[in-house]
C-alpha positions in Angstrom: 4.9 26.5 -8.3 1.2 27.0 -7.3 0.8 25.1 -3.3 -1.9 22.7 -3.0 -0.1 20.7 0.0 -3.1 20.0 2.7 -3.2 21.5 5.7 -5.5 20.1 7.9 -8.4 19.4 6.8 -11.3 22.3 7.5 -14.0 19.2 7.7 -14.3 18.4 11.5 -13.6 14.6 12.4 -12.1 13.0 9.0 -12.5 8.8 8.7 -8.7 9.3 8.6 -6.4 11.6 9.6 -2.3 11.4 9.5 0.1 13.3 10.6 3.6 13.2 10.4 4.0 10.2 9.3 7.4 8.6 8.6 8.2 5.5 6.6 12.0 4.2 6.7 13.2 1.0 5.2 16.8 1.3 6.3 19.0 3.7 4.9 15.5 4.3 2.2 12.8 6.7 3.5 9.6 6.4 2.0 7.6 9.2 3.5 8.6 11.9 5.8 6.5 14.0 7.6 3.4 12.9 5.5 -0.2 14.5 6.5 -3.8 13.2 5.1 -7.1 13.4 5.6 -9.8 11.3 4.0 -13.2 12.6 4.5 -15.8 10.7 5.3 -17.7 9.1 2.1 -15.6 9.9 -0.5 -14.2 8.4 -2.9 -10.2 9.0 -2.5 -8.1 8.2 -5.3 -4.4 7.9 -4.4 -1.7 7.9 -7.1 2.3 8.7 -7.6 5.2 7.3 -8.9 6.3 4.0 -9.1 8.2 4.1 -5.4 6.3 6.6 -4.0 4.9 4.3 -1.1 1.2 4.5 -2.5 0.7 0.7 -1.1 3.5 1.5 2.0 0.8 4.4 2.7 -2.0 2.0 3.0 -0.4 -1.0 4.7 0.5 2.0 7.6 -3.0 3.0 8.0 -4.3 -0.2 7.9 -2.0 -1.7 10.5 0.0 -4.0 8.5 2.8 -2.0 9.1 4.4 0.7 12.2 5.2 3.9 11.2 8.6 5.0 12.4 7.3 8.0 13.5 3.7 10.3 13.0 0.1 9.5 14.2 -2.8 7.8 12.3 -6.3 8.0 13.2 -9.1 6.0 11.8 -12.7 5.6 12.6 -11.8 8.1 15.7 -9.6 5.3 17.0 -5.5 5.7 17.3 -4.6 3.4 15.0 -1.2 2.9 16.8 -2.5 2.0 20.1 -1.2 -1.7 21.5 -4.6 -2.2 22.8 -5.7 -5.4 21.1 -9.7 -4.5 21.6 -9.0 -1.0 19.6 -7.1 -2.4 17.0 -9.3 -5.2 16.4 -12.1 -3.1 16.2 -10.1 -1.1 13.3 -9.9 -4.3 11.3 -14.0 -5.0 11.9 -14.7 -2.1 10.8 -12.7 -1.7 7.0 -12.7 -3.8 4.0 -9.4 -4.6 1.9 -9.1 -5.6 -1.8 -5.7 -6.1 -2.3 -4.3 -5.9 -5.3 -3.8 -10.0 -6.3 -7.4 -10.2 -4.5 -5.5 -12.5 -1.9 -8.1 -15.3 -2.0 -7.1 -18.2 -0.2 -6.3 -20.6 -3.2 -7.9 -23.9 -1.7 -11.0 -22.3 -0.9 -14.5 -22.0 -2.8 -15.3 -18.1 -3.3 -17.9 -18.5 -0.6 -15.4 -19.9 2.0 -13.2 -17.0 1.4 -16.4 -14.9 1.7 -17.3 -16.9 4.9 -13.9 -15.9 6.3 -13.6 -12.6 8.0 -18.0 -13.5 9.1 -16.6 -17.3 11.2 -13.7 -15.0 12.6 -15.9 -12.3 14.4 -19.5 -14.1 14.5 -18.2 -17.6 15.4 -21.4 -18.4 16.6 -23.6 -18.3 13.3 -25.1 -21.2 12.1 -23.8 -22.3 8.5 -27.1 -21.3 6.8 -26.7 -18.0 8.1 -23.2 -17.8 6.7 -24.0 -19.3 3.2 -26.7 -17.0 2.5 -24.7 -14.0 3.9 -22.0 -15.3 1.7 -24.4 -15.5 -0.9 -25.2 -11.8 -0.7 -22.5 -10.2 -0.6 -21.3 -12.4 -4.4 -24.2 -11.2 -5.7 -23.5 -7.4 -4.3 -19.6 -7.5 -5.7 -22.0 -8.5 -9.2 -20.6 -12.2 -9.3 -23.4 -14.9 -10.2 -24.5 -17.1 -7.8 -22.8 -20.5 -9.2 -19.0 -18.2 -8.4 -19.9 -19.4 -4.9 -18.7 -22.9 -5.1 -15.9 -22.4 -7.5 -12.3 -22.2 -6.6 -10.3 -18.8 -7.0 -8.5 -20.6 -10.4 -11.7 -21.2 -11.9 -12.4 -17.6 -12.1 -11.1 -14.7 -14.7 -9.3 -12.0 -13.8 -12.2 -9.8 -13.1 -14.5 -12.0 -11.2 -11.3 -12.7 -8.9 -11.4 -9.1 -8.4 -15.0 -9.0 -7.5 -15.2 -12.0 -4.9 -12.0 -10.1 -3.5 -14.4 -7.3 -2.9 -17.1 -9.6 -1.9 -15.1 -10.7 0.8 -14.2 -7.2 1.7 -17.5 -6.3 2.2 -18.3 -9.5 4.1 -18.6 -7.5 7.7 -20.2 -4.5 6.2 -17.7 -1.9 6.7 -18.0 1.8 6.4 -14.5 2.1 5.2 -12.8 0.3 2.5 -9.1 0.0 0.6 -8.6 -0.8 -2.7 -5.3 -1.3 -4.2 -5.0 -0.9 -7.8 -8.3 -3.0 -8.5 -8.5 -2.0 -12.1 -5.1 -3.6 -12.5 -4.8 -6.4 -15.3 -8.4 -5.8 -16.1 -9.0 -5.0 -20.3 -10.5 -1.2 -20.5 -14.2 -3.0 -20.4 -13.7 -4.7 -17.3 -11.8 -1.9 -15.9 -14.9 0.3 -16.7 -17.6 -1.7 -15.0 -15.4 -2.3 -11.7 -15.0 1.4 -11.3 -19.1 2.1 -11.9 -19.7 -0.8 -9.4 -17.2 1.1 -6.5 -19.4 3.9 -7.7 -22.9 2.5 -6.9 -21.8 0.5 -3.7 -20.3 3.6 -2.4 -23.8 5.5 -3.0 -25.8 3.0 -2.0 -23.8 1.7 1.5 -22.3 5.4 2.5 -18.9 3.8 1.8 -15.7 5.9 2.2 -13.0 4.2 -0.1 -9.0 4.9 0.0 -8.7 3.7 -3.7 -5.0 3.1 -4.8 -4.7 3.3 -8.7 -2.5 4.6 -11.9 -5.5 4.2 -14.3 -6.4 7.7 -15.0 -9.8 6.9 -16.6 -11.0 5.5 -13.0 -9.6 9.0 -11.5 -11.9 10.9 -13.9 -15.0 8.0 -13.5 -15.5 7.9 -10.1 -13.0 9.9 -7.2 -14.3 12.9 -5.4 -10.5 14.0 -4.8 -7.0 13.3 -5.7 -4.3 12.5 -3.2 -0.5 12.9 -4.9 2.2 11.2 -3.6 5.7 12.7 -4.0 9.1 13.8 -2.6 8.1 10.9 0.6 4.7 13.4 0.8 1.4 14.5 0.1 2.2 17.3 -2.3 -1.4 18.0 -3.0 -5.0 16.7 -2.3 -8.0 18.1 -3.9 -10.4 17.5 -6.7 -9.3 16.1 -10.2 -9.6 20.0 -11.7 -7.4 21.6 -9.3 -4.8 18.8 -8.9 -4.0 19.0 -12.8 -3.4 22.6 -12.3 -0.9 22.3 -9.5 2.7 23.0 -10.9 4.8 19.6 -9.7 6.7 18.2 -12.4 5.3 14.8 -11.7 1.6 16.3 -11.7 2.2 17.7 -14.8 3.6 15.1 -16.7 0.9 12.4 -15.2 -2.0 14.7 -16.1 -1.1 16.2 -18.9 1.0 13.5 -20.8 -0.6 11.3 -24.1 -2.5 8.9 -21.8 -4.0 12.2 -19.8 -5.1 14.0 -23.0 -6.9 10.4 -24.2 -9.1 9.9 -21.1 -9.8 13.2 -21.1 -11.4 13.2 -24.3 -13.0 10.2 -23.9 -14.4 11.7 -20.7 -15.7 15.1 -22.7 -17.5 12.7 -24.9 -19.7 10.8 -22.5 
């Protein structure tokens, strides 16, 4: 079996770096000894099997959840530090779309936008934070009336994109998305993946995308991270990662659904 298992990274001073890292739930272990970089301004696509810890990967490098063992750095910050001032400046400074959106049900679209702005800018006036709110809909590509509507007033895809909105609400330079395509008809699916695509050029985003839809893997990621047997087995660009010889890499790549977004991509 050809080796594309990353080394560390030959690009000096990574957005995120891990190494090491272990995940244990009891007697089940997740990842072991896991090492990843994500380079600054990409556009990292993250996939494996179901129980492969893609969303267990995330949550530890966000903070949601300790490692049992391993280092993460993100932004140039240790991400396990107990210092409350580092870690909070982590969370400033990264956007999250998870994958429900995880709106706050009894608030307007702008209120959830308004969120994350009232809890590290307590001090702006509410015209500031409507119009900010404002901008940032229109950026995720919602209209302006999705402001004052409630998250069950929305479709599937515009809960998606005022998810985003509010991930993008404190401007940050790095951003997580967990299977956002998910639930989304191919249409949908398409347009969210070119609008990750423009925001990312247009605001030097780097975004750790989670996903299993192989035709946003072809649209828009720079590289491919593959999660299996509890580690990154390989990390590189979409044409090298379907050479690599793992079973599971194989199969994924190279199945029915492989060969159809494929073609559909040779045909754009």
């Amino acid at each position: 079996m050809s080796s594309l298992t990353p080394a560390p990274d030959p690009v000096p001073d990574p957005i995120i770096r891990v190494r090491g890292v272990s995940n244990r739930f009891g007697r089940q272990v997740v990842h072991e000894d896991l090492d990843l970089d994500v380079r600054r301004g990409e556009i990292l696509g993250v996939v494996g099997g179901s129980g492969s810890g893609k969303s267990v990967l995330m949550r530890t490098i966000i903070g949601l959840r300790q490692p049992n063992a391993g280092s993460i750095e993100v932004l140039g910050i240790d991400a396990r530090s107990d210092d409350a001032t580092q870690r909070r400046e982590i969370e400033r400074r990264t956007g999250v779309l998870f994958q429900d959106g995880a709106l706050f049900s009894s608030l307007t679209v702008g209120e959830n936008v308004q969120v994350p702005l009232k809890e590290y800018h307590p001090h702006l006036p509410d015209s500031l934070l409507y119009e900010l709110a404002l901008l940032k809909i229109k950026l995720a590509g919602l209209p302006a009336d999705a402001l004052d509507k409630l998250p069950a007033q929305l479709s599937g895809g515009m809960r998606k994109r005022a998810g985003l909105a509010r991930a993008l609400a404190l401007d940050p330079p790095l951003l997580f998305l967990d299977e956002p395509t998910a639930g989304l008809d191919p249409i949908g699916a398409a347009a969210f993946d070119r609008l990750i695509r423009t925001l990312q050029q247009a605001l030097g985003l780097t975004v750790f995308l989670i996903t299993h839809d192989l035709d946003t893997l072809y649209a828009i990621c720079d590289r491919i991270a593959v999660l299996a047997d509890r580690r990154v087995v390989a990390c590189a660009p979409i044409d090298e990662v379907e050479r690599f010889g793992h079973p599971w890499v194989q199969e994924y790549f190279h199945g029915p659904r492989a060969r159809a977004a494929q073609a559909a991509r040779r045909t754009e």
